[in-house]
N, C-alpha and C positions, 0 to 999 in steps of 0.2 A: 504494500500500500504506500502509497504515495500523497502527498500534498501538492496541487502544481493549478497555475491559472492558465486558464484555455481563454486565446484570444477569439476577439468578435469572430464567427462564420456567417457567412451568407449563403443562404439557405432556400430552395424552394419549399415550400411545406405546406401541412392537410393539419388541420387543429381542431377538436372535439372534447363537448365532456362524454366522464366513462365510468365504468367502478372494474376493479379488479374480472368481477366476476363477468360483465361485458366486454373487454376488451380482447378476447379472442376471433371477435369480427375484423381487426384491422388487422390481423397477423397475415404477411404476406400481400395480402390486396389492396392495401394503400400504397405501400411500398415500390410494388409493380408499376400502379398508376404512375406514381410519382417519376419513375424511370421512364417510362414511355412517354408522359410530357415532357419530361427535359430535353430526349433524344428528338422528340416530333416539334420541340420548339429550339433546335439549336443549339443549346445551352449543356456549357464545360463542366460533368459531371465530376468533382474535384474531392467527393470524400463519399466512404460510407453511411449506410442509413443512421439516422440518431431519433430514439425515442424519448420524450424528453416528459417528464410525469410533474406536475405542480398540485403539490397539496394532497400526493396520492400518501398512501398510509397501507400496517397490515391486515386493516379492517376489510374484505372483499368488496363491501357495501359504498364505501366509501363513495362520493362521485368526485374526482378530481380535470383539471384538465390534461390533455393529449396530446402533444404535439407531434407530428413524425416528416421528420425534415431528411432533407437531401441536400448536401450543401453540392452549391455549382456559382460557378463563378459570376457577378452580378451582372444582372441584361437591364431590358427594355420590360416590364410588365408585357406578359404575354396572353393576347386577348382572347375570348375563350377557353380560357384553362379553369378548371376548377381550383388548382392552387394560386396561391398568392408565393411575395417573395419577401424575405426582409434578413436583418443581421441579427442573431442571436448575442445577445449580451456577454461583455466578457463575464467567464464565471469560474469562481474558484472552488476546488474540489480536493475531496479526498477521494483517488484514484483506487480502482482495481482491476487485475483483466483477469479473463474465466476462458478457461479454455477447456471444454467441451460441452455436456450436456446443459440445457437452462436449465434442469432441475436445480444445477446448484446454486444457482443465482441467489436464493433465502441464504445460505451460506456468507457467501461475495456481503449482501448487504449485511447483515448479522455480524460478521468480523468489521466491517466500517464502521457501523452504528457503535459497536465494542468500544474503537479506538475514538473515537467521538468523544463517548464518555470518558475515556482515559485524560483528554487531550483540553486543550484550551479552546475548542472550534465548538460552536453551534450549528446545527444543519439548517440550511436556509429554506429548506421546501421542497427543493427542487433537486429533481435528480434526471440523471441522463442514463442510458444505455447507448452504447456505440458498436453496432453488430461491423464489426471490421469482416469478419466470414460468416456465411449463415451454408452449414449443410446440413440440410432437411434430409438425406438418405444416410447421413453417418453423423447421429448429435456429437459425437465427441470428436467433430473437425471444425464444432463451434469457437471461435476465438472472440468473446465481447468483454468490453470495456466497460466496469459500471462506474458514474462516476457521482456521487453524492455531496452537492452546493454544500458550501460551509460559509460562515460569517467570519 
């Protein structure tokens, strides 16, 4: 684990509220979309997917908002798109990467949350996931990033 600030990214992105227990609708099929407008609008695909959770919690019920971003290099608003575009705030974190299955992701965040408490940091709300690899036919060729806001 790590401490480290992530400079602004700009972003095309799809934003919604959700609750744990609903968010298995955008697995995959926003994501997709989001690729296929950037490639149908032009635009310099320059990072992996980032889900981005505000105000989510380990309550399933919870309704938090959603963000699921694509960073690509800044254009021109692209007209008829369903997404919009904008730069994601710099934001400071305490870092972890997971490499395989998301089962262990409760893991990942559980040892952050740990050193939180240990630490001088408050968590701001916000937390990202950054899917650097996503292999749906072998979970344990998952490589992701979790990275949880700190004050």
């Amino acid at each position: 684990m790590q401490v480290k600030t992530i400079a602004p990214i700009h972003v095309l992105y799809y934003e919604t509220e959700t609750t744990l227990t609903e968010i298995f609708q955008y697995v995959r099929l926003v994501a997709r979309r989001l690729y296929r407008d950037a490639i149908a609008s032009d635009l310099e695909i320059t990072g992996p997917v980032y889900w981005i959770y505000e105000g989510a919690d380990e309550n399933p019920d919870t309704v938090f908002k959603l963000t699921i971003a694509l960073p690509v290099n800044p254009a021109s608003p692209v007209s008829g798109s369903e997404f919009r575009q904008k730069f994601l705030e710099p934001f400071q974190c305490i870092s972890q990467e997971l490499q395989g299955d998301w089962n262990g992701l409760g893991n990942v965040y559980g040892g952050i949350f740990a050193q939180l408490g240990e630490g001088n940091h408050a968590p701001s709300g916000q937390n990202r996931e950054i899917y650097i690899n996503m292999d749906f036919q072998n979970p344990a060729g998952n490589t992701t990033e979790v990275q949880v806001g700190i004050l």
